[in-house]
C-alpha positions as CSV (number, residue, x, y, z in Angstrom):
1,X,0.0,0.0,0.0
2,X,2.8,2.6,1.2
3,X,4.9,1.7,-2.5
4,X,1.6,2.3,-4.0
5,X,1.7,5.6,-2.4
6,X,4.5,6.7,-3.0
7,X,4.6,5.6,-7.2
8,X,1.5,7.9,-7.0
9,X,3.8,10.7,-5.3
10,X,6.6,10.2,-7.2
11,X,5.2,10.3,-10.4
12,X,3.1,13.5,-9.5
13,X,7.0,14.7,-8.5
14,X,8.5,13.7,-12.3
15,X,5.1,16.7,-13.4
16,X,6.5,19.3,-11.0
17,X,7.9,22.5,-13.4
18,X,7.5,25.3,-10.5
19,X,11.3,25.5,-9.6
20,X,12.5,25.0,-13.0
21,X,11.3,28.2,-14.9
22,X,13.5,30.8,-12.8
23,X,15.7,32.3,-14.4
24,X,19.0,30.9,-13.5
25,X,18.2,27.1,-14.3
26,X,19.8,25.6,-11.6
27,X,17.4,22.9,-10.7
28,X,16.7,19.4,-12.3
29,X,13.9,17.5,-11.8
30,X,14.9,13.7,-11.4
31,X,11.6,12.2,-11.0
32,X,10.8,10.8,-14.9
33,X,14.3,8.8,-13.9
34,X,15.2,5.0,-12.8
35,X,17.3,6.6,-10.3
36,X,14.0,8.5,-8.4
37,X,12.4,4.8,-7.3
38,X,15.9,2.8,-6.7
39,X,18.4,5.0,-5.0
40,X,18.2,8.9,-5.5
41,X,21.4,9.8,-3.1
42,X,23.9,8.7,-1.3
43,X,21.3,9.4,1.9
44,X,18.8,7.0,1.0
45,X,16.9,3.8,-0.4
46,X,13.6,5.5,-0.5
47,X,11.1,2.4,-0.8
48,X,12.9,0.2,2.0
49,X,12.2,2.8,4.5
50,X,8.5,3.6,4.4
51,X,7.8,2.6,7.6
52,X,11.0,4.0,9.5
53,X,9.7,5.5,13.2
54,X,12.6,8.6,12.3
55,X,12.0,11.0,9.4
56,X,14.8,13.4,8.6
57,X,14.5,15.8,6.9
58,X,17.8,18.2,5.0
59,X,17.4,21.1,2.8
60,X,18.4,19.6,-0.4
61,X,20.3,16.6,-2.8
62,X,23.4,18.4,-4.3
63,X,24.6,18.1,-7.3
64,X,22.5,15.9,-9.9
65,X,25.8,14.8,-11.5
66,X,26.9,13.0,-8.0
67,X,23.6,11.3,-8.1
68,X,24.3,9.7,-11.5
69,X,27.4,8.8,-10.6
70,X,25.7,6.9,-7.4
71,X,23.1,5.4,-9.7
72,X,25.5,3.9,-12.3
73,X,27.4,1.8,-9.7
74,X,24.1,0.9,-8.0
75,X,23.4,-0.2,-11.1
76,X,26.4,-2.2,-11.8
77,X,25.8,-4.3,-8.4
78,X,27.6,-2.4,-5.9
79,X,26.3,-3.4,-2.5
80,X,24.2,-0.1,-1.3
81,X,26.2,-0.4,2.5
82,X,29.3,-0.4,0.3
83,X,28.4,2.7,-1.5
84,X,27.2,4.6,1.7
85,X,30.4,3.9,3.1
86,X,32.3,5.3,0.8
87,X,30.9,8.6,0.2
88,X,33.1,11.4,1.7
89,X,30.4,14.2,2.7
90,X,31.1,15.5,6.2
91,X,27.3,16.2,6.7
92,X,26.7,12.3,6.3
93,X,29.5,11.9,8.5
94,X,28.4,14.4,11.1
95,X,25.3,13.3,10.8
96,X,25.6,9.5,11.3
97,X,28.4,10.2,14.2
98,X,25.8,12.4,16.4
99,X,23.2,10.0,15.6
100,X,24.7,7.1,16.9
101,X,26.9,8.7,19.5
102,X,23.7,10.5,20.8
103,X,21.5,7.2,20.8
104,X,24.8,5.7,23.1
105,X,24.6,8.1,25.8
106,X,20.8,7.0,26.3
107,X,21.2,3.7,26.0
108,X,19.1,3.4,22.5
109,X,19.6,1.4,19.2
110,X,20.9,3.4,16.5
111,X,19.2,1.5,13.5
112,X,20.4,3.5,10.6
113,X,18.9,1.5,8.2
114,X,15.3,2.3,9.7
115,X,15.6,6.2,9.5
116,X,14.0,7.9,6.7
117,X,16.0,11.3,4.7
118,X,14.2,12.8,2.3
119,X,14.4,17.2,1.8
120,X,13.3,20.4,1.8
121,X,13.8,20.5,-2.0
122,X,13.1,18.0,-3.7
123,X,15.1,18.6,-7.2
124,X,18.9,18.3,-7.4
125,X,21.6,21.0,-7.7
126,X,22.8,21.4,-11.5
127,X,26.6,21.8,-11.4
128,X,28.8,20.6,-9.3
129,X,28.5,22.5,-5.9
130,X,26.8,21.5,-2.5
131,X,26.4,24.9,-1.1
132,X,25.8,28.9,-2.6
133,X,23.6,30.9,-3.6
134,X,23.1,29.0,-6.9
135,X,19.1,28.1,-5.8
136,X,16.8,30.2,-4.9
137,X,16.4,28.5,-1.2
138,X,12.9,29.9,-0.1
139,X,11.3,29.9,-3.1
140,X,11.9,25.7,-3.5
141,X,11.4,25.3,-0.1
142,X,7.8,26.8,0.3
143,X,7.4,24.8,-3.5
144,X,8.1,21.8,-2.5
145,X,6.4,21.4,1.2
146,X,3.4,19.8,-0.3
147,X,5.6,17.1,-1.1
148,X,7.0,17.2,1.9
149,X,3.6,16.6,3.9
150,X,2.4,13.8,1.2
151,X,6.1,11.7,2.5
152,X,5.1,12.4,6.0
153,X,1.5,11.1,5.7
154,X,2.9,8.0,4.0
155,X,5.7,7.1,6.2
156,X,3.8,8.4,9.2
157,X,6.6,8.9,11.6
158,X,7.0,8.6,15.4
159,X,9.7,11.6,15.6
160,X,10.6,14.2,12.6
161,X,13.7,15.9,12.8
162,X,14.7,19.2,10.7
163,X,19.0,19.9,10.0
164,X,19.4,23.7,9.6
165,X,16.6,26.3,9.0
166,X,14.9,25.5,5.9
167,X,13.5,22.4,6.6
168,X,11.9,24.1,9.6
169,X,10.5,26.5,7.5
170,X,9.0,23.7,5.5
171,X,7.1,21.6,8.2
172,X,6.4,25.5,9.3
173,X,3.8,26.2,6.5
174,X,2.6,22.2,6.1
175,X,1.4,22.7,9.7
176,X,0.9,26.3,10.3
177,X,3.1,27.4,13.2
178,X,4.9,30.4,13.5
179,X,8.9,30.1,13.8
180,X,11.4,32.6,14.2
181,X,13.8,34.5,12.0
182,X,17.0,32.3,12.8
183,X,17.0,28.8,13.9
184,X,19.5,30.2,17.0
185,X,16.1,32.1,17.8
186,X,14.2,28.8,17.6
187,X,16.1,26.7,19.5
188,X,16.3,29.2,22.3
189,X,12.3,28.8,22.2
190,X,12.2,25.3,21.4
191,X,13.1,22.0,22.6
192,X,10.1,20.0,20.7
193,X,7.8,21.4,18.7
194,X,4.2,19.4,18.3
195,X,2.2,19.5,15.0
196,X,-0.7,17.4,14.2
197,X,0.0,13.9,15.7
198,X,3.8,14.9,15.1
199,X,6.6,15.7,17.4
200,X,9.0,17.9,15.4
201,X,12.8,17.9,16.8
202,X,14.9,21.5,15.3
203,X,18.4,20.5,14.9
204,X,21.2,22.3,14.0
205,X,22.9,21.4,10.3
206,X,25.7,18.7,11.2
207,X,28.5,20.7,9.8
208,X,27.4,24.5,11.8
209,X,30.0,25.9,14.2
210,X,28.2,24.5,17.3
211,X,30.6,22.4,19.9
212,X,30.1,18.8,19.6
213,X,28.4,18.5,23.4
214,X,26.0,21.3,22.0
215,X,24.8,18.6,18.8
216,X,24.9,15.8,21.1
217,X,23.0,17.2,23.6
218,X,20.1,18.6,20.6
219,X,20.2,15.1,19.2
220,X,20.0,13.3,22.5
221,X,16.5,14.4,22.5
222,X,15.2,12.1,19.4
223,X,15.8,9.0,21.4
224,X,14.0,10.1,24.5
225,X,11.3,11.4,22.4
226,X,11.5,7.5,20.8
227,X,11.5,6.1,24.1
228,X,8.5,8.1,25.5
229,X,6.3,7.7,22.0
230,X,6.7,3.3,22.6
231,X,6.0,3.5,27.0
């Protein structure tokens, strides 16, 4: 039922032309592609993970070029643990290290094949850089939330967690709650935030200037937040 789903998504995705048409181009829209349904980054096997209790959300894929790249060796029967492993990106790194280091100090499973990554924006970076000004960040992000709401009803997740402002910003118009300018002004606010049926953890990005005991302490509170949601 949940594959069903999320063909229907998907393919409604592959249609989308709203960040495309400004003016500097710097979008692609992967969607029509093999690569959308079997492995579309580094982060994620997207079908094998529809009913993960942990939905993270980033603000975007990168470069569509990398994704290729992923895709062709996925598709020449490199193991997908093999090719997570090898990829270099510090946020991955960052991210997996508080995540598991963070589920340690309360005595929790760190599962990260049962955690679900999808975006803010949905369509990849043209070109070859991860970061700039070479998107229009806003604009895709407010786009894209109702595809960010149609993954959440589908995956229906105990915990949602947000890296770095955007993503925030997202969940912030699905839901309709008011945040602040600066995620530093939201996390002085906010522990938890609760939308819907949703609890809605604000994280900093894995790779901000914040002091490892700062990110392990914000991350600490996903696994208590697990804990409480199964009691």
């Amino acid at each position: 039922m949940k594959n069903n789903e999320f063909d229907i998504l998907i393919t409604e995705l592959a249609k989308c032309n709203k960040c495309l048409n400004l003016k500097d181009k710097s979008l692609i829209n992967f969607y029509d592609a093999d690569i959308a349904k079997n492995i579309p980054s580094i982060w994620t096997d997207w079908y094998g993970r529809l009913d993960s209790e942990l939905f993270i959300i980033g603000q975007d894929w990168g470069p569509y070029q990398d994704m290729v790249s992923l895709y062709e060796r996925f598709k020449n029967g490199e193991d997908f643990q093999d090719l997570i492993d090898s990829e270099k990106s510090l946020t991955k790194k960052k991210l997996f290290k508080y995540l598991c280091e963070s589920a340690s100090l309360e005595n929790h499973e760190c599962d990260l094949n049962n955690i679900y990554i999808t975006n803010a924006i949905m369509c990849a970076r043209s070109g070859s850089n991860y970061r700039g000004n070479n998107i229009n960040l806003n604009h895709s992000t407010l786009c894209c939330s109702k595809y960010l709401v149609r993954q959440i009803d589908i995956v229906k997740p105990k915990v949602i967690v947000t890296l770095g402002y955007y993503p925030l910003k997202a969940l912030a118009s699905v839901f309709n709650f008011r945040i602040e300018d600066t995620l530093s002004k939201v996390l002085e606010k906010n522990d938890i935030i609760k939308a819907d049926n949703y609890i809605i953890i604000p994280l900093y990005h894995p790779t901000a200037q914040i002091s490892n005991d700062k990110q392990l302490e914000r991350y600490r509170s996903i696994w208590r937040e697990l804990g409480d949601v199964h009691e």
